[in-house]
Each structure stands twice: as C-alpha cells, then as structure tokens.
C-alpha positions as CSV (number, residue, x, y, z in Angstrom):
1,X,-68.1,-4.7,-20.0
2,X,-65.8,-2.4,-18.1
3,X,-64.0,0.4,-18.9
4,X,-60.8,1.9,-17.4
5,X,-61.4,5.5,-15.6
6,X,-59.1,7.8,-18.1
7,X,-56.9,9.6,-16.0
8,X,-57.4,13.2,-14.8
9,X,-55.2,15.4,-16.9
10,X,-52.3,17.0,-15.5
11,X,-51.3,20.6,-14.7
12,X,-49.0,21.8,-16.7
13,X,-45.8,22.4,-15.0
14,X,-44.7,26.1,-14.2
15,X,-42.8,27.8,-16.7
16,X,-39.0,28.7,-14.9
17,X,-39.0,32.8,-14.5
18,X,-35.7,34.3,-15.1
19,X,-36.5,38.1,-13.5
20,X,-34.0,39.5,-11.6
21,X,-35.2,38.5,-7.7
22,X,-33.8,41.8,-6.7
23,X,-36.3,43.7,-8.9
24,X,-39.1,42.1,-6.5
25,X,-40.3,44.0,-2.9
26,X,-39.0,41.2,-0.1
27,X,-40.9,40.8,2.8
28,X,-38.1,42.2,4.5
29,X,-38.7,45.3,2.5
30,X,-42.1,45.8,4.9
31,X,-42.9,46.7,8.4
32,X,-44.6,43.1,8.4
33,X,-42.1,41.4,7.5
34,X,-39.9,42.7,10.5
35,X,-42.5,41.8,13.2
36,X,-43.8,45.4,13.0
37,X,-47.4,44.8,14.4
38,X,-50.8,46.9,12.9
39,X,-52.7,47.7,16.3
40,X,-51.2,50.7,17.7
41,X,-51.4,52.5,21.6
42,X,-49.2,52.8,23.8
43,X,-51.0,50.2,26.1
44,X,-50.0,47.4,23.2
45,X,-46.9,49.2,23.2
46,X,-46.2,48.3,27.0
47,X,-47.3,44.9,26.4
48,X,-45.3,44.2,23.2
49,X,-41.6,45.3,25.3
50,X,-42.9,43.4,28.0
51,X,-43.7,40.4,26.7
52,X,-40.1,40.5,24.1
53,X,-37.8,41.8,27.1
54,X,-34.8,39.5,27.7
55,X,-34.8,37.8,30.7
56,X,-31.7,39.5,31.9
57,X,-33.8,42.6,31.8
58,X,-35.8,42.1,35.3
C-alpha cells in the first residue's frame, strides 16, 4: 500500500506594508550607495581617477 507524499506547506505570503517609502534611508542616502569606496590613501586615490577618467582626458 502506498501513500501519497503530503505536500510541504507553504510560506505564507508577505503582508503589503503601507509606510511612507520616504520615511526609509535609500541607498542613495549613503556614501556606498554613490560609489564612495572604504579604503582610503591617496595611492587608491590616484588609482581610482585613473582608472574612472574619460577617455577624452589623455
């Protein structure tokens, strides 16, 4: 006699959140989240404008 697996129960969906969005810190709001970069010195510095200079800037 076989019996059928019973099937894994679900997750419940998440609840919708109705804050206000502009309440929250965006990563915009952050150093980080405009590319800022955590190791400092002015040797990373150097290599940092190097490396993002435009080509126009030879």
């Amino acid at each position: 006699m076989s019996s059928a697996p019973e099937p894994e129960p679900r997750a419940p969906k998440p609840a919708l959140v109705f804050d206000d969005p502009l309440d929250q810190q965006s990563p915009d709001d952050t150093d980080r989240g405009w590319g800022e970069r955590a190791e400092g010195g002015s040797a990373a510095d150097l290599k940092r404008f190097l490396d993002e200079k435009p080509p126009h800037h030879l």
